[in-house]
N, CA, C and O atoms as CSV, one atom per row, in Angstrom:
chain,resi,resn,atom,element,x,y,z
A,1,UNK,N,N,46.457,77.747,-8.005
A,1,UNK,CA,C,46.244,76.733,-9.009
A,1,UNK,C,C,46.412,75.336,-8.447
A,1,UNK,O,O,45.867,74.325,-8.892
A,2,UNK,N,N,47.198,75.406,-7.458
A,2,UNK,CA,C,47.697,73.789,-7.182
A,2,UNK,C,C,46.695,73.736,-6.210
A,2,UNK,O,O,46.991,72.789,-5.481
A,3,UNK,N,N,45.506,74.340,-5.759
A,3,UNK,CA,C,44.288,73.911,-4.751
A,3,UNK,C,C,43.569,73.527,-5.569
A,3,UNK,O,O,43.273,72.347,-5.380
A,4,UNK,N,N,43.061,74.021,-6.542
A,4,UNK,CA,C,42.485,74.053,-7.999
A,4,UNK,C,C,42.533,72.646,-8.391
A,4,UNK,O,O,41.546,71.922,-8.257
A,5,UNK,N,N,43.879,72.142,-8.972
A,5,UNK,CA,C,43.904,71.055,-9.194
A,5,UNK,C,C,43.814,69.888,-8.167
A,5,UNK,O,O,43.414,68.743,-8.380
A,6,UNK,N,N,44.171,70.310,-7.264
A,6,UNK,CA,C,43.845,68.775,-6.105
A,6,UNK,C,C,42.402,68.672,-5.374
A,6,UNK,O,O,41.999,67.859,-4.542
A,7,UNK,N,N,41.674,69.948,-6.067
A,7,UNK,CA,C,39.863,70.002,-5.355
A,7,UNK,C,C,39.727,69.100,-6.593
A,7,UNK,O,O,39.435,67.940,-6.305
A,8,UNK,N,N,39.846,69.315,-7.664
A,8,UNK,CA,C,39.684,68.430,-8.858
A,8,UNK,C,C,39.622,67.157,-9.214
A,8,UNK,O,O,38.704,66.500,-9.706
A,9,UNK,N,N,41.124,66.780,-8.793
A,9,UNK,CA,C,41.481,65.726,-8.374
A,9,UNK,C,C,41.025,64.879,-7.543
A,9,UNK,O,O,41.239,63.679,-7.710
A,10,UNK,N,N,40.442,65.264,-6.684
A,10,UNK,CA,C,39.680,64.770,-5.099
A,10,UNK,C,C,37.915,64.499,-6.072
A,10,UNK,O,O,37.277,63.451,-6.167
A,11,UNK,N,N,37.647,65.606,-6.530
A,11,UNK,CA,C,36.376,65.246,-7.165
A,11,UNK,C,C,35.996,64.210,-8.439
A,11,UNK,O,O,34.948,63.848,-8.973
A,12,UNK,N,N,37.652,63.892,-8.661
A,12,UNK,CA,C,37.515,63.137,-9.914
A,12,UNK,C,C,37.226,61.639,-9.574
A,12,UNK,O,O,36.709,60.734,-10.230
A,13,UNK,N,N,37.716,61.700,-8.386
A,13,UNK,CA,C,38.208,60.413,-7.736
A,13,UNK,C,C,37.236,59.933,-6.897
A,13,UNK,O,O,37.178,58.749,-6.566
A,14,UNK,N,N,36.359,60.900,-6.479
A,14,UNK,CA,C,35.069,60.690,-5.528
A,14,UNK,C,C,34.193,60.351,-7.186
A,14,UNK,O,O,33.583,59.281,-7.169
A,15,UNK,N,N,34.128,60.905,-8.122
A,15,UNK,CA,C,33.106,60.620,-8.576
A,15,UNK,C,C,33.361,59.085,-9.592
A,15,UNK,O,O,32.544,58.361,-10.161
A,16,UNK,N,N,34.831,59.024,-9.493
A,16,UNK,CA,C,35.034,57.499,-9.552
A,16,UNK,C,C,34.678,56.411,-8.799
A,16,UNK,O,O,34.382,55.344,-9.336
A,17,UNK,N,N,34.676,56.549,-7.741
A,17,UNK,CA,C,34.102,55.597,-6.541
A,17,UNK,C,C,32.871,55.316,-6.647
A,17,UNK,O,O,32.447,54.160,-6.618
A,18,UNK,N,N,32.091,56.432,-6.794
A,18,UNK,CA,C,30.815,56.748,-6.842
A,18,UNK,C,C,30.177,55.630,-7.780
A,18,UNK,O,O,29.269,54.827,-7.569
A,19,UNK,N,N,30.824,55.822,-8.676
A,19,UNK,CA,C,30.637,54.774,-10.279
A,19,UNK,C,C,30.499,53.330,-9.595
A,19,UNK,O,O,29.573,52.581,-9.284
A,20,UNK,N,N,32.364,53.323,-9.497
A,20,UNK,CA,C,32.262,51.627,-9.070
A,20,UNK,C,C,31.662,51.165,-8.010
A,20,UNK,O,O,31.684,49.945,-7.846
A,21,UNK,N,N,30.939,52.065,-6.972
A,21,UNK,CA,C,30.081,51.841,-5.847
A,21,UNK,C,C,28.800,50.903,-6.629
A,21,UNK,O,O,28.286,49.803,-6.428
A,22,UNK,N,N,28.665,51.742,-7.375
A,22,UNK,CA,C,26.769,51.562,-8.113
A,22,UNK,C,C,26.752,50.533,-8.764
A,22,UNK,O,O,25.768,49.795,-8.807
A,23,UNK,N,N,28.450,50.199,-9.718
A,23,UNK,CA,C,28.453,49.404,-10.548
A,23,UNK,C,C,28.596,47.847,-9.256
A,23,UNK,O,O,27.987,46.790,-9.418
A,24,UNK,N,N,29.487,48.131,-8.140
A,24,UNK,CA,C,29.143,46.723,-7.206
A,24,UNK,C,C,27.818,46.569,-6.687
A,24,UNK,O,O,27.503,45.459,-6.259
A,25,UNK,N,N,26.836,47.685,-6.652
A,25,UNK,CA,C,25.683,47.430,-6.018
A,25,UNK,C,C,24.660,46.758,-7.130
A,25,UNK,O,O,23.718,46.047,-6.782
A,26,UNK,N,N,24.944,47.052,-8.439
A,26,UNK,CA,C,24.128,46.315,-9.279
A,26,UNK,C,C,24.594,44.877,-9.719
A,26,UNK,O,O,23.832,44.036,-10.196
A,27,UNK,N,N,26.073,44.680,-9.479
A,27,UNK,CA,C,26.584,43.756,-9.824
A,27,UNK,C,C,25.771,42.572,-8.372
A,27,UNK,O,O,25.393,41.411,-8.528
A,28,UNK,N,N,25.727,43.380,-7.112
A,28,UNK,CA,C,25.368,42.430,-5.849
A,28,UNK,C,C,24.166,42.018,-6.035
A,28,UNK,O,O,23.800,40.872,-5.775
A,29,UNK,N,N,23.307,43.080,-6.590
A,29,UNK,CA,C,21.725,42.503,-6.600
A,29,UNK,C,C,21.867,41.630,-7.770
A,29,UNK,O,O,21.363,40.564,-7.417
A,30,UNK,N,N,22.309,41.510,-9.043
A,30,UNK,CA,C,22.184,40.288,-9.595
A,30,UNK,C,C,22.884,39.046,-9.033
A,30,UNK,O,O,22.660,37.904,-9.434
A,31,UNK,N,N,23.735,39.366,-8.089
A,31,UNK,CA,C,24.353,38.068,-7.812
A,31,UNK,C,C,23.229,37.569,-6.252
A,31,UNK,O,O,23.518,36.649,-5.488
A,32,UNK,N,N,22.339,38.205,-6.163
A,32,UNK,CA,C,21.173,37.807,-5.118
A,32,UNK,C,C,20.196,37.370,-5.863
A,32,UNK,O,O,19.565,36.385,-5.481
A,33,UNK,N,N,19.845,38.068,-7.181
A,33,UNK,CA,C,18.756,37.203,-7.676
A,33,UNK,C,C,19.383,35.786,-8.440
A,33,UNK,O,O,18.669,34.833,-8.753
A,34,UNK,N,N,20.485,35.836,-8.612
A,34,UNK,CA,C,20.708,34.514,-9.016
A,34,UNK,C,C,21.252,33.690,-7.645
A,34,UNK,O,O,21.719,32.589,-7.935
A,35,UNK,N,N,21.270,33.900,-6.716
A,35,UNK,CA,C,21.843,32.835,-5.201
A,35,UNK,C,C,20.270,32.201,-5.312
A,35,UNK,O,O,20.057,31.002,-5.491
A,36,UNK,N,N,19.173,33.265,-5.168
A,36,UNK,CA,C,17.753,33.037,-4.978
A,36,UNK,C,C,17.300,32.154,-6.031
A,36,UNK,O,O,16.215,31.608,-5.827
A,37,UNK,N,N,17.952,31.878,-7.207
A,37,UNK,CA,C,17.413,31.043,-8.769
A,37,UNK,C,C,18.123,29.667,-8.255
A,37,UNK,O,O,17.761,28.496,-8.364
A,38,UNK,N,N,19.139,30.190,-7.722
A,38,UNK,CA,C,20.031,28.763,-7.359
A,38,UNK,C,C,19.318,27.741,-6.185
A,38,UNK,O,O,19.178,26.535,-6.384
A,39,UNK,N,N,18.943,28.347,-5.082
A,39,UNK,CA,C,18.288,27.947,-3.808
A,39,UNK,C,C,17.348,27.437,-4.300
A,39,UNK,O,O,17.136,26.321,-3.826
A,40,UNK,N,N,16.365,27.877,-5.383
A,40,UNK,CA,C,15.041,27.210,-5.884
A,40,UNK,C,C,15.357,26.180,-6.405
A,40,UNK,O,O,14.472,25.329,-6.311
A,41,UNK,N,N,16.285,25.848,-6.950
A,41,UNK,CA,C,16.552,25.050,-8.127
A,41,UNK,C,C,17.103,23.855,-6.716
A,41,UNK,O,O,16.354,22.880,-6.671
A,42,UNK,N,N,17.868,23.833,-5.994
A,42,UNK,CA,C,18.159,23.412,-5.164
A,42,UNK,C,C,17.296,22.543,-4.532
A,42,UNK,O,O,17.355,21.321,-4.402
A,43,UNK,N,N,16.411,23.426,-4.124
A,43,UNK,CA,C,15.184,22.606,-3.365
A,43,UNK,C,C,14.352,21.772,-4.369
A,43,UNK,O,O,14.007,20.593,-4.305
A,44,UNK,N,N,14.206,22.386,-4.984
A,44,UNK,CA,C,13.515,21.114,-6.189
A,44,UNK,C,C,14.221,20.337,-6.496
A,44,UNK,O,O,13.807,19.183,-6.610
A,45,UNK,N,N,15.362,20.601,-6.715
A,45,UNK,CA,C,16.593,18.947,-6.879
A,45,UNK,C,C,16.434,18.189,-5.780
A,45,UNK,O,O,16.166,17.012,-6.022
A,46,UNK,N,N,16.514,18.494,-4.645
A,46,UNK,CA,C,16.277,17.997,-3.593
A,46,UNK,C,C,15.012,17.295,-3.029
A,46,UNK,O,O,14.957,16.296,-2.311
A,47,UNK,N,N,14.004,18.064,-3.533
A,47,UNK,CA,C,12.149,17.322,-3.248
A,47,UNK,C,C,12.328,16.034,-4.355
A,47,UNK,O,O,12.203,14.847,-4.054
A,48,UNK,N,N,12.631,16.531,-5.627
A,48,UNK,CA,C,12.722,15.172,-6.240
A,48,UNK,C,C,14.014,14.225,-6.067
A,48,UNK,O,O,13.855,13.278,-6.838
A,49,UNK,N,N,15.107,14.111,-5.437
A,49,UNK,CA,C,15.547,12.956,-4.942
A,49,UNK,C,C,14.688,12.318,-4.035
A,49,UNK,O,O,13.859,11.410,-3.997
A,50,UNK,N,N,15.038,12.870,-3.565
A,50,UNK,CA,C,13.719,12.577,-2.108
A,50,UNK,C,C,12.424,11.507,-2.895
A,50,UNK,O,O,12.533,10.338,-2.528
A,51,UNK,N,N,11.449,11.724,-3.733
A,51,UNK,CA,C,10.435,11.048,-4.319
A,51,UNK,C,C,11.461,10.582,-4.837
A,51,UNK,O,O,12.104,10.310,-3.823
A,52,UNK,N,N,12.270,10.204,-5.928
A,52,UNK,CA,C,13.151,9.176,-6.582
A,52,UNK,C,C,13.577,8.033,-5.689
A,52,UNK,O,O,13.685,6.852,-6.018
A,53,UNK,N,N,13.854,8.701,-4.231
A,53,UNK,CA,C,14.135,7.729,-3.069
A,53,UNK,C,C,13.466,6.863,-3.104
A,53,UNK,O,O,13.666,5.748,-3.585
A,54,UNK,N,N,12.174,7.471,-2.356
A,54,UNK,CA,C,10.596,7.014,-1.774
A,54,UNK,C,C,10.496,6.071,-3.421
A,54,UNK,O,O,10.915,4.914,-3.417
A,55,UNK,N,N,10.004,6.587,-4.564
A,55,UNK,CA,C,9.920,5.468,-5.354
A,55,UNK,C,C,10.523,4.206,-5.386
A,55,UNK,O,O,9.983,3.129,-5.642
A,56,UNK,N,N,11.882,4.471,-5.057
A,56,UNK,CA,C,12.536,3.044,-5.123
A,56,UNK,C,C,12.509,2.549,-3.784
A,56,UNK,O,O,12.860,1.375,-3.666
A,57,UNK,N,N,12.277,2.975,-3.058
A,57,UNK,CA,C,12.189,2.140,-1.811
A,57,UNK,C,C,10.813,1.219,-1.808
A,57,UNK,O,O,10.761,0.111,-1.275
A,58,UNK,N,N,9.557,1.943,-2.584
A,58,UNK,CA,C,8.435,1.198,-3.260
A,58,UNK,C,C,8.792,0.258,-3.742
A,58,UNK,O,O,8.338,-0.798,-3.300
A,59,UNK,N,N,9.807,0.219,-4.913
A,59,UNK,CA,C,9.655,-0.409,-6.100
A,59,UNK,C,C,10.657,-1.548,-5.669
A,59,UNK,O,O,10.760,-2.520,-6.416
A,60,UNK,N,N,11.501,-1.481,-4.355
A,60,UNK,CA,C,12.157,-2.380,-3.870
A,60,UNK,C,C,10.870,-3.577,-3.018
A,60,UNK,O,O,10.800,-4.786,-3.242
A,61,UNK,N,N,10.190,-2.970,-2.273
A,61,UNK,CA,C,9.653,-3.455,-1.348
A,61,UNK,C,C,8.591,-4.503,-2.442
A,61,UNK,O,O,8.219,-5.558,-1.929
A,62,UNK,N,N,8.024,-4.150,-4.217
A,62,UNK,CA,C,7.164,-4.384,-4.577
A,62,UNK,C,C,8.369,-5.497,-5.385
A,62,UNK,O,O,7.877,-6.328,-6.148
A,63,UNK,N,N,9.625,-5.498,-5.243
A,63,UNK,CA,C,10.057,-7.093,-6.036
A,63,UNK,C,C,10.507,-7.645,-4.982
A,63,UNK,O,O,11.450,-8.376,-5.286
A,64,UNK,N,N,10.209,-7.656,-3.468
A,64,UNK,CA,C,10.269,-8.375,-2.350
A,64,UNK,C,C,9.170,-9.257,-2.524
A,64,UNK,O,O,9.177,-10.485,-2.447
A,65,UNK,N,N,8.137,-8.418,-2.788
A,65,UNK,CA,C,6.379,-9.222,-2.280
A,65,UNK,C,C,6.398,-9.499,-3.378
A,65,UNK,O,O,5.581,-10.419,-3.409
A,66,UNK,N,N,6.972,-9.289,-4.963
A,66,UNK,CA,C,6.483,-9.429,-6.170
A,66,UNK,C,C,7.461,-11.501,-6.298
A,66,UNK,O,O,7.026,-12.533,-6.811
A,67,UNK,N,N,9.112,-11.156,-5.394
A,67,UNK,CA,C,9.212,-12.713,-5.877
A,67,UNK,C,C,8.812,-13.365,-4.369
A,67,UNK,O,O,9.311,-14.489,-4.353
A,68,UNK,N,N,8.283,-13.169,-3.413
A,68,UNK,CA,C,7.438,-14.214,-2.623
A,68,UNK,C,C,6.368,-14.784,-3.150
A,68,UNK,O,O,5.858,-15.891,-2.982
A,69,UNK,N,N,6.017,-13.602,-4.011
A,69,UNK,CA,C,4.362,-14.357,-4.582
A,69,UNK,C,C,5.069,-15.269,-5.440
A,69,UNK,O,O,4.434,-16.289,-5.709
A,70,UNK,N,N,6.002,-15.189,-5.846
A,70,UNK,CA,C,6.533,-15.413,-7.320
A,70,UNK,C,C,6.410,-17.040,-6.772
A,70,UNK,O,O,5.436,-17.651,-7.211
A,71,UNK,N,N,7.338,-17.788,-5.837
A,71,UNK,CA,C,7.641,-18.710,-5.215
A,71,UNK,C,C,6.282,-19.125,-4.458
A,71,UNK,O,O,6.293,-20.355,-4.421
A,72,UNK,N,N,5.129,-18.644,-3.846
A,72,UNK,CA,C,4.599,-19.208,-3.536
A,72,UNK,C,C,3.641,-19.853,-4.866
A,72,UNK,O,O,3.140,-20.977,-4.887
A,73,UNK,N,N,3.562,-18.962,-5.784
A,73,UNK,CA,C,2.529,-19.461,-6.794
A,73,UNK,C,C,2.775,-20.725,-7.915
A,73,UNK,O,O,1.945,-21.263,-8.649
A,74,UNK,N,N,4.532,-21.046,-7.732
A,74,UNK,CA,C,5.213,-21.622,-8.270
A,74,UNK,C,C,5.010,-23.080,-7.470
A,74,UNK,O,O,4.990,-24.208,-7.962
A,75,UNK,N,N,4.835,-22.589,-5.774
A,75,UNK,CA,C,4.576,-24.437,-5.270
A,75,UNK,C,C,3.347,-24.624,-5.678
A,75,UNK,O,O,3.122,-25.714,-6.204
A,76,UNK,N,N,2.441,-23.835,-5.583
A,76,UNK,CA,C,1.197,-24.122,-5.886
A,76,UNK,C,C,0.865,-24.577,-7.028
A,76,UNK,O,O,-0.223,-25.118,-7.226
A,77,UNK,N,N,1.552,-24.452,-7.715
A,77,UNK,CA,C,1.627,-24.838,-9.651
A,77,UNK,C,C,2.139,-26.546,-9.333
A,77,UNK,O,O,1.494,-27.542,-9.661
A,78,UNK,N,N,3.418,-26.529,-8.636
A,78,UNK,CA,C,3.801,-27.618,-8.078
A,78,UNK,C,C,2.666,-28.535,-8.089
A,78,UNK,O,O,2.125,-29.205,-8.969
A,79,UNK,N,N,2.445,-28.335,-6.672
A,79,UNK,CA,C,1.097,-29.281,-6.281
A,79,UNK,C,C,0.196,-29.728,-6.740
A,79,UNK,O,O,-0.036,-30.937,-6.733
A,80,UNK,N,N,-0.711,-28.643,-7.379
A,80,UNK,CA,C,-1.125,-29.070,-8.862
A,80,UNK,C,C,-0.802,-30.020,-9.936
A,80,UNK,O,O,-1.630,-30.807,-10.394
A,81,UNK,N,N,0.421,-29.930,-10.329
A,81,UNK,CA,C,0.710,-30.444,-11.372
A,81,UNK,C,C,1.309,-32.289,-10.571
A,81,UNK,O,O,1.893,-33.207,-11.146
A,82,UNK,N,N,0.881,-32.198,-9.249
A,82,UNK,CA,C,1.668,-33.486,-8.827
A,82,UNK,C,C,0.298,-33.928,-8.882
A,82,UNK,O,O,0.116,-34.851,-9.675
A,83,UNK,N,N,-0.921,-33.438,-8.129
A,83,UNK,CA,C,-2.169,-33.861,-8.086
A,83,UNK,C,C,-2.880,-34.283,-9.420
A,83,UNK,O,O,-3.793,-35.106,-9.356
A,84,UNK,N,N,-2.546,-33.818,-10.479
A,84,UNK,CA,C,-2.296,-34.333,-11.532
A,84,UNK,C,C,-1.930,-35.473,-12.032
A,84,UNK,O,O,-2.469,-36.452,-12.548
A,85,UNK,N,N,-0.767,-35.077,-11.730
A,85,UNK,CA,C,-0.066,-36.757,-12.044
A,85,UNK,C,C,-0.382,-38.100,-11.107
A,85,UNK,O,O,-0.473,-39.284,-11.433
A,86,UNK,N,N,-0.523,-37.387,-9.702
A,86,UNK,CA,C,-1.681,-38.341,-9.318
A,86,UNK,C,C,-2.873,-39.186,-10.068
A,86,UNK,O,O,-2.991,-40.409,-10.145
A,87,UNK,N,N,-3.484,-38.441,-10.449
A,87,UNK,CA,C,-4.756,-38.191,-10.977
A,87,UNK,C,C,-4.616,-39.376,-12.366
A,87,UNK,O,O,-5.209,-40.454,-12.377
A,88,UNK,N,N,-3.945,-39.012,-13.180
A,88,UNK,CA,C,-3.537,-39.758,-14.559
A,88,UNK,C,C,-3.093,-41.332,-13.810
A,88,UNK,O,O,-3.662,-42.351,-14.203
A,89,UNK,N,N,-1.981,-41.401,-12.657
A,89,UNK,CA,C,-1.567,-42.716,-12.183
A,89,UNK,C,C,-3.274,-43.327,-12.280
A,89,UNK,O,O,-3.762,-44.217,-12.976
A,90,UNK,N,N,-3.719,-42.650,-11.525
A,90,UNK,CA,C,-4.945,-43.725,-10.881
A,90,UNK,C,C,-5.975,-44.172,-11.821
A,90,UNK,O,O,-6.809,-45.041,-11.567
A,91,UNK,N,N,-5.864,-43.490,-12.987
A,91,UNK,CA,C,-6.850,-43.432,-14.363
A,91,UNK,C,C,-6.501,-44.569,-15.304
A,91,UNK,O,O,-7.239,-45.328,-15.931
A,92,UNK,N,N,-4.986,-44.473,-15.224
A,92,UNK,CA,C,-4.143,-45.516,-16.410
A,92,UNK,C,C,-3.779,-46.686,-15.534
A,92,UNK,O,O,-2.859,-47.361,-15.997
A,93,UNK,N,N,-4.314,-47.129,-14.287
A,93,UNK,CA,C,-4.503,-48.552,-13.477
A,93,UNK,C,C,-5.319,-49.120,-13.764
A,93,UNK,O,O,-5.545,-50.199,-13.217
């Protein structure tokens, strides 16, 4: 009887393992398809910083050239408006 019970015992215990074997192997493959959901998600966070970068490095470079123009169009308004007043001096003599 006491072989009886420890073949038993031995089989109870193998077919316990057995369980929590299957139950870590299903538990591993979901934790691979979600590493793999994560990595995607990753790289796309990553492609779009990247363009968020690149945009602002645009959008820097375009209020560089945006206040040079700004200042040059402003003397030019200048000049104008002196050639002008030129213009009126020599009219009202």
């Amino acid at each position: 009887m006491d072989l009886e019970h420890i073949v038993e015992s031995i089989l109870a215990k193998s077919q316990k393992l057995v369980r929590q074997k299957n139950i870590l192997l299903e538990e591993n493959e979901q934790l691979k398809v979600s590493l793999k959901e994560l990595k995607a998600k990753l790289s796309n966070q990553e492609l779009s910083i990247n363009e968020l970068l690149e945009k602002q490095k645009v959008q820097q470079m375009a209020g560089i050239f945006g206040k040079e123009e700004k200042k040059t169009s402003l003397k030019k308004i200048d000049e104008v408006v002196r050639e002008i007043d030129r213009c009126m001096a020599l009219l009202n003599n």
